[in-house]
C-alpha positions as CSV (number, residue, x, y, z in Angstrom):
1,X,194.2,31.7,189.1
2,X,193.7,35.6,188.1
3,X,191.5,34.1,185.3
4,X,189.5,32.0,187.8
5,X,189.2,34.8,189.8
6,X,188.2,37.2,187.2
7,X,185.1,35.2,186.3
8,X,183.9,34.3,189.8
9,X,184.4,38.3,190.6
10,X,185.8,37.6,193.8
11,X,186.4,34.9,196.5
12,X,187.8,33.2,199.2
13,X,190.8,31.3,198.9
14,X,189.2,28.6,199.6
15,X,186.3,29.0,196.9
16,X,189.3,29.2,194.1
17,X,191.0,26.0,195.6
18,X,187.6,24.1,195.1
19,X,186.6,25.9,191.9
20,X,189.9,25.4,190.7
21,X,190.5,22.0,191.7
22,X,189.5,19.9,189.0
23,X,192.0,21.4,186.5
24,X,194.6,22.3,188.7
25,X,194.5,20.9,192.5
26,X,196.7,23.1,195.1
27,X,197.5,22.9,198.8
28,X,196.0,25.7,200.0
29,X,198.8,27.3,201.1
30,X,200.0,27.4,197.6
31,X,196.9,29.6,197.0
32,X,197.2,31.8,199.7
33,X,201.0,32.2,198.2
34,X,199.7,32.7,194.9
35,X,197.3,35.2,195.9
36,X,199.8,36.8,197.9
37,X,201.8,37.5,194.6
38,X,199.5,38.6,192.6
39,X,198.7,41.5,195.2
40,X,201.9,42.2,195.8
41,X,201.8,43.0,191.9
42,X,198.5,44.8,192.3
43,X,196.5,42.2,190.3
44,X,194.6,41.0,193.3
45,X,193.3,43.0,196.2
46,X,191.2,41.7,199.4
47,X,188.9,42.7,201.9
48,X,187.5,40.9,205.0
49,X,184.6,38.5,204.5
50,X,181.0,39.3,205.8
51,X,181.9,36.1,208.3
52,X,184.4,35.1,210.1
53,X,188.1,35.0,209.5
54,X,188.2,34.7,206.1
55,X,189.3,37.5,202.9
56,X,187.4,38.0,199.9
57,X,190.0,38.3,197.0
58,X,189.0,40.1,193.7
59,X,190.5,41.4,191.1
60,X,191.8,44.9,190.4
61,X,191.4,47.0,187.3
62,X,194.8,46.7,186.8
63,X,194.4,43.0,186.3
64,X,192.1,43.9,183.3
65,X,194.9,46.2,182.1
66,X,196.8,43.0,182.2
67,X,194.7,40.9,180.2
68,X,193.6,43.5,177.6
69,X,197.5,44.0,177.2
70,X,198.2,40.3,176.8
71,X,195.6,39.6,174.2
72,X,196.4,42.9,172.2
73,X,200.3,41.8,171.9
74,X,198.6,38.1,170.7
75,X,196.7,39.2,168.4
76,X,199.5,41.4,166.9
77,X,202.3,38.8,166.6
78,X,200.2,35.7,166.2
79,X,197.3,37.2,164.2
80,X,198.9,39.9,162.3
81,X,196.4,42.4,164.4
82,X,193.4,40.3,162.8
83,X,190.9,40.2,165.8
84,X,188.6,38.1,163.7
85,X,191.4,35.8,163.2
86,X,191.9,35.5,167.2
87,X,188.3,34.6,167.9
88,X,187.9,32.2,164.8
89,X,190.4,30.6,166.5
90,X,189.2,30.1,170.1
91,X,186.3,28.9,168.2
92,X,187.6,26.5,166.6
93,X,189.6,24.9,169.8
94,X,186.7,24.9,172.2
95,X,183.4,25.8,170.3
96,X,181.1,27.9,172.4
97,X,177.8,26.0,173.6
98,X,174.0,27.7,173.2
99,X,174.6,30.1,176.2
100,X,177.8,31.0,174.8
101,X,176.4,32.0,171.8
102,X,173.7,34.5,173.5
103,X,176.0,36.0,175.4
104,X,178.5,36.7,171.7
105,X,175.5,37.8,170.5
106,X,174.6,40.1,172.6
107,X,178.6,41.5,172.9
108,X,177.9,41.6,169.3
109,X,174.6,43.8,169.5
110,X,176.2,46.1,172.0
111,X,179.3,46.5,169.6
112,X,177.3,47.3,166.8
113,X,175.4,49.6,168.6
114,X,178.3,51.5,170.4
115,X,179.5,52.1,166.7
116,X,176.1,53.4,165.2
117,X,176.2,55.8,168.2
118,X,177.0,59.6,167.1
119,X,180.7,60.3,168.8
């Protein structure tokens, strides 16, 4: 769900429900549980929608803490710290598509760039 809601950049509990739905269908209660959680935790924080009753969920920066923390402890116990390793391997599970690709590229341009840069 954190996932989810990472790449929409926020939403209603209703837009993960139906965005989440065809990989893994909840009541929506269970999502307003879920969602209660991961605030509780300070992954998740909410503010009121533009219109009417509904909150906007989204996630915090300590949610990409999180997630920078999980895949550093992957790649150092399943990939011997070997980043390329990590990413050959995504690759090779689910190939990325054409868009995909512009978008690596482009991380990949920036990267470069960001160590050409003088410190």
């Amino acid at each position: 769900m954190l996932a989810c809601l990472d790449r929409l950049g926020g939403a209603t509990a209703r837009e993960l429900r139906e965005t989440m739905g065809s990989y893994r269908p909840m009541a929506h209660g269970s999502v307003m549980t879920l969602l209660k959680r991961l605030e509780t935790r300070g992954l998740v924080g909410h503010r009121k929608a533009s219109s009417g009753k509904a909150f906007v969920f989204h996630p915090t920066d300590e949610a990409r803490r999180t997630y920078a923390d999980v895949l550093g402890r992957l790649r150092e116990r399943v990939f011997g710290g070997d980043a390329v390793a990590l990413m050959a391997s995504l690759f090779d599970a689910a190939p990325p598509d054409a868009d995909q690709i512009v978008e690596l590229q482009a991380l990949i341009d920036r990267l470069r760039a960001e160590g050409e840069e003088p410190s």
